[in-house]
C-alpha positions in Angstrom: 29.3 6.2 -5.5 26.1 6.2 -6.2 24.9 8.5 -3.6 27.3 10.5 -4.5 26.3 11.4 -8.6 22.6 11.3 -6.9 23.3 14.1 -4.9 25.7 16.0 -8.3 22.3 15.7 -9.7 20.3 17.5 -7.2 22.6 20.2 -6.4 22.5 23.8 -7.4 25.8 23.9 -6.4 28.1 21.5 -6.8 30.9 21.9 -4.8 32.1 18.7 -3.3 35.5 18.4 -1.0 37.5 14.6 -1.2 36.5 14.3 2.5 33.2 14.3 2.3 33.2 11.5 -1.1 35.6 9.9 0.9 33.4 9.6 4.2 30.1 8.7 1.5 32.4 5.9 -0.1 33.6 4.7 3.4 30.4 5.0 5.5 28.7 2.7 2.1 31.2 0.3 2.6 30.8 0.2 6.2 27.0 -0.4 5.9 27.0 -2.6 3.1 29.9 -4.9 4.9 27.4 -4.7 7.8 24.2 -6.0 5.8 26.7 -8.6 4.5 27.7 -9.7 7.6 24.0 -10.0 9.1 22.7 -11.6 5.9 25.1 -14.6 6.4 24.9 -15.0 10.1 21.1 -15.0 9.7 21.1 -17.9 7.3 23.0 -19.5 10.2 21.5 -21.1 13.1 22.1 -19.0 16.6 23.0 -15.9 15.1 19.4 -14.3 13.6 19.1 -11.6 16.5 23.0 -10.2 17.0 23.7 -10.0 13.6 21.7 -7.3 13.2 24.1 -5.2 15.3 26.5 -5.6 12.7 24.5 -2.6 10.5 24.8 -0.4 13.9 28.2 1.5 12.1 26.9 2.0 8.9 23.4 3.8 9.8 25.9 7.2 11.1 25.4 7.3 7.1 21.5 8.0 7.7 23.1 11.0 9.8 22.4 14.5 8.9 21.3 14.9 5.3 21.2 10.8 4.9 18.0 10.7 7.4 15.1 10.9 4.5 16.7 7.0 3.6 16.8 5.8 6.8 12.4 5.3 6.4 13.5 3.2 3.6 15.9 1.4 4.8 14.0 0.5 8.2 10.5 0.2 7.6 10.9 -0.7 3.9 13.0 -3.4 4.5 11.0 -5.0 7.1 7.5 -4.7 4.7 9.5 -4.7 1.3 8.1 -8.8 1.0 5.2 -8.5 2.9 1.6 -9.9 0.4 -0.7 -7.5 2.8 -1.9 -4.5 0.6 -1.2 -1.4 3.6 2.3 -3.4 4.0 2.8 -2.8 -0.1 1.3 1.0 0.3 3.5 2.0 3.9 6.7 0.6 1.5 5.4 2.8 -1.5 5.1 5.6 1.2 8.6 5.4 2.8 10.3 4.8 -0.5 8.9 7.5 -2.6 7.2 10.0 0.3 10.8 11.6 1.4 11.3 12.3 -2.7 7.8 13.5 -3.0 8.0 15.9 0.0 11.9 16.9 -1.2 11.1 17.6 -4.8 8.0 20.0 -3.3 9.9 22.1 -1.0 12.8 22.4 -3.9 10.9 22.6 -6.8 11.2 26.7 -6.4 14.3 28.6 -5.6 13.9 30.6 -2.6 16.0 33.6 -4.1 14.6 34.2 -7.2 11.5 32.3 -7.0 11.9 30.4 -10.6 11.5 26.8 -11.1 14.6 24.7 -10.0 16.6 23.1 -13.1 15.3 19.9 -14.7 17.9 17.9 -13.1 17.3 18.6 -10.1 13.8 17.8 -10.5 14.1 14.8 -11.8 16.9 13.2 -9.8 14.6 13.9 -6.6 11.6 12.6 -8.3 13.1 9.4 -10.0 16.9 9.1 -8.6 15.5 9.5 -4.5 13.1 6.8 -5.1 15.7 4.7 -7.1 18.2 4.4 -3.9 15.7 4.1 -1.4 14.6 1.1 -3.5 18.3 -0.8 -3.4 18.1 0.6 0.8 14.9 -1.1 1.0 16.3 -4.5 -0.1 19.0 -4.2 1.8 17.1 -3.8 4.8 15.3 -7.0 3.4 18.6 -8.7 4.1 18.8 -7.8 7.4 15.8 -7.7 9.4 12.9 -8.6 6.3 11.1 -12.1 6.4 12.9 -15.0 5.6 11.3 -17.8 3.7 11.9 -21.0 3.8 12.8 -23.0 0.4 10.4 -25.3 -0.2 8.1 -23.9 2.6 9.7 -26.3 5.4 12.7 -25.9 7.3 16.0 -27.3 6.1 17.1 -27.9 9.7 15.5 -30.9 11.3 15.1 -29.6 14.7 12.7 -26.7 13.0 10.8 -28.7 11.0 9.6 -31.0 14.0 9.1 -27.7 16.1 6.7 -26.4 12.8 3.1 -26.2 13.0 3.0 -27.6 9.4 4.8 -30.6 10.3 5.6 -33.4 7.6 4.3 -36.1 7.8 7.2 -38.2 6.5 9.2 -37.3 9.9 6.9 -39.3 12.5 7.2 -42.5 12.9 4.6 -44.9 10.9 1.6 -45.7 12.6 0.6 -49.6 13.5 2.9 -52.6 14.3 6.4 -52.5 13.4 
């Protein structure tokens, strides 16, 4: 829904049909069940590389007039967590950049050559950036880093296979 009074915003026009709020609403769902889906199975062990098939369905939303989030959703959600400084800046690129290059080419109206309405504006400048932020964690649930709790493994099998093993895992040195 949200996509959808984004984009009431930013249009001169707007004319929406029940089919395509209806195929918005559905193609969400589908995505969203899809980063649920791979989100859980990642937390499992075994599953970490097919469940990110299960977001296939749900990018035909990135589609057509959908494709300036799909930057976002990718790339920001695989650097979103990332500590490195051009990680942080390529994230602050492919979140804000599509809005930013949107908001130029719109800015004017090509028939009459006046400044487009405030609305307009402003839901490209801060309303773009605003989805492709919740895109970006979402991609962050399906292929971003994960960490960890307490910086070791919970599984036992992992932790001995870590190059920070603990120490508390090996057997005691010295007679028994």
């Amino acid at each position: 829904m949200a996509a959808r009074v984004w984009m009431r915003l930013v249009s001169t026009v707007p004319e929406f049909s029940w089919a395509g709020t209806l195929a918005i609403v559905v193609l969400s769902a589908v995505l969203g069940a899809g980063v649920a889906v791979s989100s859980v199975a990642r937390s499992r062990h075994g599953w970490r590389r097919v469940a990110r098939l299960a977001v296939v369905p749900g990018m035909v939303m990135f589609a057509g007039q959908g494709l300036p989030f799909l930057p976002a959703f990718v790339v920001g959600g695989l650097l979103l967590r990332r500590r490195h400084p051009i990680a942080r800046l390529a994230t602050l690129v492919v979140v804000v950049g599509p809005a930013v290059l949107l908001w130029w080419s719109e800015r004017l109206d090509e028939y009459t050559m006046l400044s487009a309405p405030y609305r307009v504006q402003i839901g490209l400048l801060l309303g773009m950036p605003l989805l492709a932020t919740v895109l970006a964690f979402a991609g962050d649930l399906v292929w971003g880093r994960r960490v960890a709790v307490g910086g070791q493994s919970a599984s036992p099998e992992r932790a001995r296979s870590s190059l920070l093993s603990d120490s508390s895992l090996e057997a005691p040195a010295g007679p028994a």
